[in-house]
C-alpha positions, 0 to 999 in steps of 0.5 A, spaced: 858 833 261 856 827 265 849 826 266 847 825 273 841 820 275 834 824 276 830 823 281 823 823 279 820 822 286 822 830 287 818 832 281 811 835 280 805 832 279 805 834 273 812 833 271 810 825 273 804 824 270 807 827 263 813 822 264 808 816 266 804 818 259 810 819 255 812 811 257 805 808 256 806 812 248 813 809 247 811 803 250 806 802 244 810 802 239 808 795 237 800 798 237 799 793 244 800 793 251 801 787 254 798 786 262 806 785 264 808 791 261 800 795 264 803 793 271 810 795 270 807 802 269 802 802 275 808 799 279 813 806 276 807 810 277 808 809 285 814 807 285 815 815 283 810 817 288 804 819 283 798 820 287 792 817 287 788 822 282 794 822 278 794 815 278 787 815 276 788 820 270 794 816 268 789 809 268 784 813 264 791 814 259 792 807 258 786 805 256 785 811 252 792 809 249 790 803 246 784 806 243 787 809 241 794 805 239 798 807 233 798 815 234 805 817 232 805 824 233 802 823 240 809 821 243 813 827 240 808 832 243 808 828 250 816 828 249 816 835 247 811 838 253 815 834 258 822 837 255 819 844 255 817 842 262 823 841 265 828 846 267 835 845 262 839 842 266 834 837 268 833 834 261 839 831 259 838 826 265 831 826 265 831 823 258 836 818 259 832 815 264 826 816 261 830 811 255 832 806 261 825 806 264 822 804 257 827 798 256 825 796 263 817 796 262 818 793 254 821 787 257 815 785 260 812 785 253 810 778 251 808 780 244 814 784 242 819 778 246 815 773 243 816 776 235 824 778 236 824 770 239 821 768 233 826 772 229 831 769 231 830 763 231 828 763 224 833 760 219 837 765 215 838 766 207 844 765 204 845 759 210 846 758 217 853 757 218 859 762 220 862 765 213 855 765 209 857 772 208 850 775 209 849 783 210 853 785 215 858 780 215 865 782 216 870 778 213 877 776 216 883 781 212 887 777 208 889 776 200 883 777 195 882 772 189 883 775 183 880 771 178 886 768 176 889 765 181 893 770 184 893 773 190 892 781 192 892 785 199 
């Protein structure tokens, strides 16, 4: 099945302020909400035609939700809510842009951009050069060494 684009604007209230709520729990994964990524959910919010009174319901969440931060449970119920409120076919496409929009907000997160830049630039064990056989390191296929000198395939 091909997943077609859906189009947030045409959906109720509610179903957007549902949607909105579940990207400000996914977005404070990291416990914190940076202001980049504050105005990146106000800016969707509109950009999806949620109402003024929606709008400020959705204000009133975010400060909430990081009160609040570190609720894991919160993002499962909200998720599961917006998938019983929308119509089978729409949640396939719904959900893969709901993963679209996340990764969209998430780069504006500072504290997160900065932890993953920290990382790598942190030196790793084992060395820093190619062949330092580190996990995950996928060696060339060739002859094995046996421990007496002869070579096996």
């Amino acid at each position: 099945m091909q997943v077609t684009s859906a189009d947030l604007s045409a959906f109720s209230v509610d179903a957007k302020l549902l949607y909105c709520r579940v990207l400000v729990s996914l977005a404070l994964a990291d416990a914190l909400l940076d202001p980049r990524e504050i105005a990146n959910l106000y800016l969707f919010a509109s950009t999806i035609g949620l109402d003024g009174e929606a709008r400020s319901e959705l204000r009133s969440e975010i400060t909430g939700a990081q009160r609040d931060a570190g609720v894991p449970d919160a993002t499962v119920e909200l998720s599961r809510e917006l998938h019983d409120l929308l119509e089978e076919d729409q949640r396939e496409p719904v959900f893969t842009v709901l993963v679209r929009d996340l990764v969209r907000i998430s780069r504006a997160d500072r504290h997160a951009a900065d932890a993953a830049r920290d990382q790598r630039l942190r030196p790793r064990r084992g060395g820093n050069h190619l062949g330092s056989g580190g996990p995950g390191v996928r060696r060339p296929a060739g002859p094995e060494r046996d421990g007496t000198g002869s070579a096996r395939w």
